[in-house]
N, C-alpha and C positions, 0 to 999 in steps of 0.2 A: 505482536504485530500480525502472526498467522490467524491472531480472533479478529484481531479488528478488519483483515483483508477481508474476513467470511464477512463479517457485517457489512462491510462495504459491495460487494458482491451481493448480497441477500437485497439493500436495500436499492442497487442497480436493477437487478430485475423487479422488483415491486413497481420501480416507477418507469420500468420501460420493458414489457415482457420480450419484445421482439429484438433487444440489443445483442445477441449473439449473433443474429444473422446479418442484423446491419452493421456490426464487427467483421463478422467476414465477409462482406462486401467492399468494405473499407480497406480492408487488408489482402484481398485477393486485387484489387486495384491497384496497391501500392506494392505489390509481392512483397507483401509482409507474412512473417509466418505469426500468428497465436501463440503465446506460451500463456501456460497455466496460471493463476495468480500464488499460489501456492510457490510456483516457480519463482517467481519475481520478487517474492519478499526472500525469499531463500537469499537472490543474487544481492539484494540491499541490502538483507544480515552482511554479507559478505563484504559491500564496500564498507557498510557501515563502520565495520570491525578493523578497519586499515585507522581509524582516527584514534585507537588504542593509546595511551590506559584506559582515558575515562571515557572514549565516545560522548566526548563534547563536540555539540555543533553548534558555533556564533556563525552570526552575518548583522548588517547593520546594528553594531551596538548590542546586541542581543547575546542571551545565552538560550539557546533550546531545549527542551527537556529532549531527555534518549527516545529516540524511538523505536529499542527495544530493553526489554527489560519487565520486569514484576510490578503491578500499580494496583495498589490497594483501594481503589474507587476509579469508574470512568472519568476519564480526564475530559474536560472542554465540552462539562452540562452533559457525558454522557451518549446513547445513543436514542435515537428518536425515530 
């Protein structure tokens, strides 16, 4: 999850260099503080891990793949 946040990060600034500052205008707005994204997958390992054994996650009918865990090819076509 920690590779795919950097990718999601990586490919946040590519299509919008200026997003950090209009982040913290967003959030100095709302007295929001910034946490790192590094941070934030941390705290969703963590909820994630209360669904223990299997960190299975269903919703409508559905079973989810984990979203953490070891994947031997990108999942869903990859990154682009």
């Amino acid at each position: 999850m920690q590779v795919s946040a950097q990718q999601l990060e990586r490919s946040r600034y590519k299509d919008n260099p200026d997003i950090d500052h209009e982040a913290a205008q967003v959030a100095a707005a709302l007295s929001l503080r910034i946490v790192p994204v590094a941070d934030l997958v941390i705290r969703l390992q963590a909820a994630a891990s209360k669904t223990e054994p299997d960190y299975v996650v269903t919703g409508d009918g559905q079973t989810f793949d984990p979203l953490f865990g070891e994947y031997a090819e990108p999942r869903h076509g990859g990154w682009r």
